[in-house]
VOBA-1610 file (N, C-alpha, C; in pm, whole numbers, padded with zeros to 5 digits, always signed):
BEGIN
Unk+13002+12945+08569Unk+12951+13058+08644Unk+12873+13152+08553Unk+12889+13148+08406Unk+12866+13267+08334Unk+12742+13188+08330Unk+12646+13088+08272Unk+12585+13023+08263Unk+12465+13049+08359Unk+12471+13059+08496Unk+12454+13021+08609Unk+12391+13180+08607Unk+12469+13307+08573Unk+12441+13406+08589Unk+12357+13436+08485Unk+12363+13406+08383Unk+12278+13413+08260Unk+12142+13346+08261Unk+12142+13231+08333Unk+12011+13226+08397Unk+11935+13313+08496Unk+11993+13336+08609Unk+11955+13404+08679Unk+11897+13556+08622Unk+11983+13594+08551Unk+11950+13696+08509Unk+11863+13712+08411Unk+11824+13602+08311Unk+11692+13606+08224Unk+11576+13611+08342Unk+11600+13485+08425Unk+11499+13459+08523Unk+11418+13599+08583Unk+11536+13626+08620Unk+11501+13786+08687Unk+11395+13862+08604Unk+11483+13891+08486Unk+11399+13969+08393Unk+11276+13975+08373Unk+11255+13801+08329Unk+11160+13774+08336Unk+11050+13771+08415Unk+11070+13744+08554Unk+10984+13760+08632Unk+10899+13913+08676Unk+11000+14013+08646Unk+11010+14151+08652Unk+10907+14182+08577Unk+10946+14130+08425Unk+10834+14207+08352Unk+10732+14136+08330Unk+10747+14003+08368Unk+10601+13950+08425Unk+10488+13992+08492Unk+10555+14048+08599Unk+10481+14116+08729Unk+10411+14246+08674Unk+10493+14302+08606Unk+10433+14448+08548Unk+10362+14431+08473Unk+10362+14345+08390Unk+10260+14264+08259Unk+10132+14257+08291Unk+10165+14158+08429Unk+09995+14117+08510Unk+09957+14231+08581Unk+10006+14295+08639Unk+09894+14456+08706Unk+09929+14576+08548Unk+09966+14561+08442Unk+09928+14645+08338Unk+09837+14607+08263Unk+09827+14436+08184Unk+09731+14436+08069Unk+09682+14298+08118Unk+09621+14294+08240Unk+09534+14187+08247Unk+09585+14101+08335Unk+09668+14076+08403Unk+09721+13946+08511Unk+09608+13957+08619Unk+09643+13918+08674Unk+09558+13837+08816Unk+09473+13917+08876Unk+09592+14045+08911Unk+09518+14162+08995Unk+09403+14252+08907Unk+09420+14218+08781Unk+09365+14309+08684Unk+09209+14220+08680Unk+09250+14116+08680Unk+09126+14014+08680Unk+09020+14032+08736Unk+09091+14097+08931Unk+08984+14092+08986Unk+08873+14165+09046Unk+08849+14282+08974Unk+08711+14369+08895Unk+08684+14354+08869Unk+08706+14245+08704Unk+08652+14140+08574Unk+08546+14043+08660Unk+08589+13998+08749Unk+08537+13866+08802Unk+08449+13894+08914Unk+08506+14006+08979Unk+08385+14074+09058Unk+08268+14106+08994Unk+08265+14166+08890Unk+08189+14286+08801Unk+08060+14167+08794Unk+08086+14078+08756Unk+08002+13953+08640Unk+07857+13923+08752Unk+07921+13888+08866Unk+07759+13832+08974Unk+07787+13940+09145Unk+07817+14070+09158Unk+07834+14091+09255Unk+07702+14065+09298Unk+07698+14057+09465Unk+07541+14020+09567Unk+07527+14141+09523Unk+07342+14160+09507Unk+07300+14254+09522Unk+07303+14355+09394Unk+07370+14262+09267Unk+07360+14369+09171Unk+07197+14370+09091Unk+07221+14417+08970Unk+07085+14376+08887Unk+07095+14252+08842Unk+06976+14209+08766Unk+06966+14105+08676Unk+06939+14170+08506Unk+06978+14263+08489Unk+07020+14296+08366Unk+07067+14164+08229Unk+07094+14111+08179Unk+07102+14031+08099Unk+07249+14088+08015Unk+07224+14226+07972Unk+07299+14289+07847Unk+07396+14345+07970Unk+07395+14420+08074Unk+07538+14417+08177Unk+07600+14237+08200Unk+07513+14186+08254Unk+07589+14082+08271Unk+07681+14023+08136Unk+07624+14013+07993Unk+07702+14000+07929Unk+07826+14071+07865Unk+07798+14213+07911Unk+07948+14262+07876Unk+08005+14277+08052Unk+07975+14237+08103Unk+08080+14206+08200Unk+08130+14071+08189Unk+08070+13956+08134Unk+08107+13889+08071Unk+08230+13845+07981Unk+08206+13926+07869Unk+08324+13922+07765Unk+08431+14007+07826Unk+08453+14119+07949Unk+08545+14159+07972Unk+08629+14085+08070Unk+08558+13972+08144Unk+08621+13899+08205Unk+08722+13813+08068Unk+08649+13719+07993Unk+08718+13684+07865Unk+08807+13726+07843Unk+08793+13831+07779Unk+08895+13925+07738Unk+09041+13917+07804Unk+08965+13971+07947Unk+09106+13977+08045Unk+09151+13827+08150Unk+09114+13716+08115Unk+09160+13574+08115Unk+09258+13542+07980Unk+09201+13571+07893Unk+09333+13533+07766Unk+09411+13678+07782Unk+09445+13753+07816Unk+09535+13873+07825Unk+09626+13773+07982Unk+09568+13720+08068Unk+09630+13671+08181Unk+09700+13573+08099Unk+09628+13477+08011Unk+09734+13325+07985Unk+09837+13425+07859Unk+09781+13479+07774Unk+09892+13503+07694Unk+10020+13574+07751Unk+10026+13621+07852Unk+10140+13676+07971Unk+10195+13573+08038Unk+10146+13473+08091Unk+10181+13417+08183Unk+10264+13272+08125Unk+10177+13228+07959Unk+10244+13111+07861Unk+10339+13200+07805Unk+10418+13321+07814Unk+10504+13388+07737Unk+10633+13348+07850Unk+10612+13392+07977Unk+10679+13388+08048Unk+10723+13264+08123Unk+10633+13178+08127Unk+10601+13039+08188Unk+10745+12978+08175Unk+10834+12959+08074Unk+10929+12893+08088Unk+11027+12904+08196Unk+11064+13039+08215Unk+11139+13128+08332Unk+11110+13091+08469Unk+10941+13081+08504Unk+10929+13066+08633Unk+10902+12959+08697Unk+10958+12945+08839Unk+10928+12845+08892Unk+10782+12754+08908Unk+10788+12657+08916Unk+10639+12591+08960Unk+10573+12575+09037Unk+10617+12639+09090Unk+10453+12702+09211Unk+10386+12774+09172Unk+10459+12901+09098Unk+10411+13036+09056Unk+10347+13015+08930Unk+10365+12875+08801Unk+10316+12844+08712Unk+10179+12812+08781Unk+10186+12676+08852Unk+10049+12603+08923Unk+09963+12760+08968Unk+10004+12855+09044Unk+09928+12929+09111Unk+09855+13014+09007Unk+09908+13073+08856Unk+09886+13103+08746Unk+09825+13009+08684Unk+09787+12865+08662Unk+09688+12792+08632Unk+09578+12800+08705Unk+09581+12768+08822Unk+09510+12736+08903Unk+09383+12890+08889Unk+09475+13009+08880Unk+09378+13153+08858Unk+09324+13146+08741Unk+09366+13040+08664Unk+09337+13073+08503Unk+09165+12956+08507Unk+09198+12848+08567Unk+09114+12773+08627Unk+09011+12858+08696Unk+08931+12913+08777Unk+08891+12992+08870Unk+08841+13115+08728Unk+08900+13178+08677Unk+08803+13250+08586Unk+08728+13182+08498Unk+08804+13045+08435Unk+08718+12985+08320Unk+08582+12897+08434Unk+08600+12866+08515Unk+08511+12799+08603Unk+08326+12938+08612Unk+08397+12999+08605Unk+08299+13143+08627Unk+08248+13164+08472Unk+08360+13163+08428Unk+08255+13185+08262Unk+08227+13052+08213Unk+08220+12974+08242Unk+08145+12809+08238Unk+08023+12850+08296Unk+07972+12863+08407Unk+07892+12926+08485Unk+07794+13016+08427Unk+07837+13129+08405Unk+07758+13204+08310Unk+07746+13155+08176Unk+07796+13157+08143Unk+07747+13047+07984Unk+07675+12931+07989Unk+07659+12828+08080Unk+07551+12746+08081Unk+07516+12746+08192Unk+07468+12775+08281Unk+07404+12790+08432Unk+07264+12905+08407Unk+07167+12857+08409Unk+07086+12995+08455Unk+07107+13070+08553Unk+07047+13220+08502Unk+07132+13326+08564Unk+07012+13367+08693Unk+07049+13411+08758Unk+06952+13490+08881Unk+06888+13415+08938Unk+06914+13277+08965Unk+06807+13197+09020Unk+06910+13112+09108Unk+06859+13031+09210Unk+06950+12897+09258Unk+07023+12991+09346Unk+07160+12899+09358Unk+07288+12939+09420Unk+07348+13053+09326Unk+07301+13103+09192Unk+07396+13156+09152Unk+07456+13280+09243Unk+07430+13385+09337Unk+07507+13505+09336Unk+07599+13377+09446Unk+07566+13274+09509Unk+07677+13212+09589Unk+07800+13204+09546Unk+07768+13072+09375Unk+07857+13063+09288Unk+07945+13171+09274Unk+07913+13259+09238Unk+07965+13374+09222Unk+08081+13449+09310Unk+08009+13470+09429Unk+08079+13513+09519Unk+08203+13405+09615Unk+08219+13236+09610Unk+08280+13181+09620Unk+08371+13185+09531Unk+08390+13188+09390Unk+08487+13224+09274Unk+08541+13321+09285Unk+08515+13420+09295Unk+08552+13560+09339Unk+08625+13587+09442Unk+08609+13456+09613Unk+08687+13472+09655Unk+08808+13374+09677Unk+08761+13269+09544Unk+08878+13151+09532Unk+08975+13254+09498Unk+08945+13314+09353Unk+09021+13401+09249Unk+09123+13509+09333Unk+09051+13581+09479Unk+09137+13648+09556Unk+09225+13548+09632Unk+09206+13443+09678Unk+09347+13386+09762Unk+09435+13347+09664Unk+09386+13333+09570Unk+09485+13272+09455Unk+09578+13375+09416Unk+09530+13516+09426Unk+09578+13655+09349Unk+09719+13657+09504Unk+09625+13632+09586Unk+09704+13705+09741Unk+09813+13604+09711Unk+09797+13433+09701Unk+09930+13354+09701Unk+09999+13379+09583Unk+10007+13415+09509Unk+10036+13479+09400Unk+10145+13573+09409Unk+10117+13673+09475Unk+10182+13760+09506Unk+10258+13763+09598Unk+10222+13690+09673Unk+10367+13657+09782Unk+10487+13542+09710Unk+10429+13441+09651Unk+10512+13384+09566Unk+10632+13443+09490Unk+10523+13546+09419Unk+10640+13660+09338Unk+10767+13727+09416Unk+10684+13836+09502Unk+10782+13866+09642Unk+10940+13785+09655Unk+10870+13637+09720Unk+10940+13537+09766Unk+11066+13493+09672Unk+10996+13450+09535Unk+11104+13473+09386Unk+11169+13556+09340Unk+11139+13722+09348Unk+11235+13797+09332Unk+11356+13849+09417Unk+11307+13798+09566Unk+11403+13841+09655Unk+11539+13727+09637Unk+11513+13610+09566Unk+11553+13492+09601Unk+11658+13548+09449Unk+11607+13595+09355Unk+11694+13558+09236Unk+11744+13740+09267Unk+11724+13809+09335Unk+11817+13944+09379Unk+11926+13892+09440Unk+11895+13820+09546Unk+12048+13743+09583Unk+12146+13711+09542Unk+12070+13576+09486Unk+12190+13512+09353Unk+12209+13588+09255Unk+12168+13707+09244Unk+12215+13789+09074Unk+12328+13913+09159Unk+12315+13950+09297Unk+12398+13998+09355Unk+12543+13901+09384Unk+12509+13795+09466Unk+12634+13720+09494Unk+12722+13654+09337Unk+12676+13628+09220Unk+12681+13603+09134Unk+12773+13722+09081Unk+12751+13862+09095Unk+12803+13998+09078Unk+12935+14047+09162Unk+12950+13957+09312Unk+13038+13946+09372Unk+13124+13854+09298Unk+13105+13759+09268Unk+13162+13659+09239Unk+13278+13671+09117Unk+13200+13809+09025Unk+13322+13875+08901Unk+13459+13894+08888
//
């Protein structure tokens, strides 16, 4: 039983300060300004904005994996896949801008399809979390009964 609770209760933790991790220094939700910023419709074709909107997407993609490979052991695998899958979806965008010519073609499409892969991914994301913390509040309560 002690075992059982000692998981649960890293688990917990973990997921906790996971969550705060990703809306403080870069997770998912933080991302998605970064990823907006880079091709919104209708912006300029600036060159020198686009590239520091650029590197701040960067930036805040390795601030997402170094949070999410810290914690990764703890959480379940959905919530890993759904955290790849977002990590996927930004590097797909800066692939894009790094070899794609810019302002021409499909790009503001490109753009704006990534942007709204990157939001269902953020939205399943977050219900996932929801779904996981209510689940390990339980068992860290009945577990607390159980003393």
């Amino acid at each position: 039983m002690l075992r059982s609770s000692t998981v649960v209760t890293f688990s917990n933790d973990s997921l906790n300060s996971n969550w705060k991790g990703w809306l403080s220094v870069g997770g998912p939700r933080a991302c998605t300004p970064l990823i907006n910023a880079t091709r919104p419709i209708n912006s300029s074709t600036d060159e020198a904005v686009l590239r520091e909107h650029l590197n701040q997407l960067v930036d805040g993609h390795n601030k997402l994996l170094e949070v999410s490979l810290r914690h990764e052991p703890f959480l379940p695998q959905s919530i890993v896949d759904t955290l790849h899958r977002s990590s996927e979806v930004l590097r797909l965008e800066i692939s894009n801008i790094n070899y794609h010519p810019h302002f021409v073609g499909d790009w503001w499409d490109a753009g704006e399809r990534n942007s709204g892969n990157y939001a269902l991914l953020c939205d399943a994301l977050r219900a996932q979390v929801r779904e996981r913390s209510t689940v390990l509040r339980t068992q860290s309560e009945d577990a607390q009964s159980l003393s």
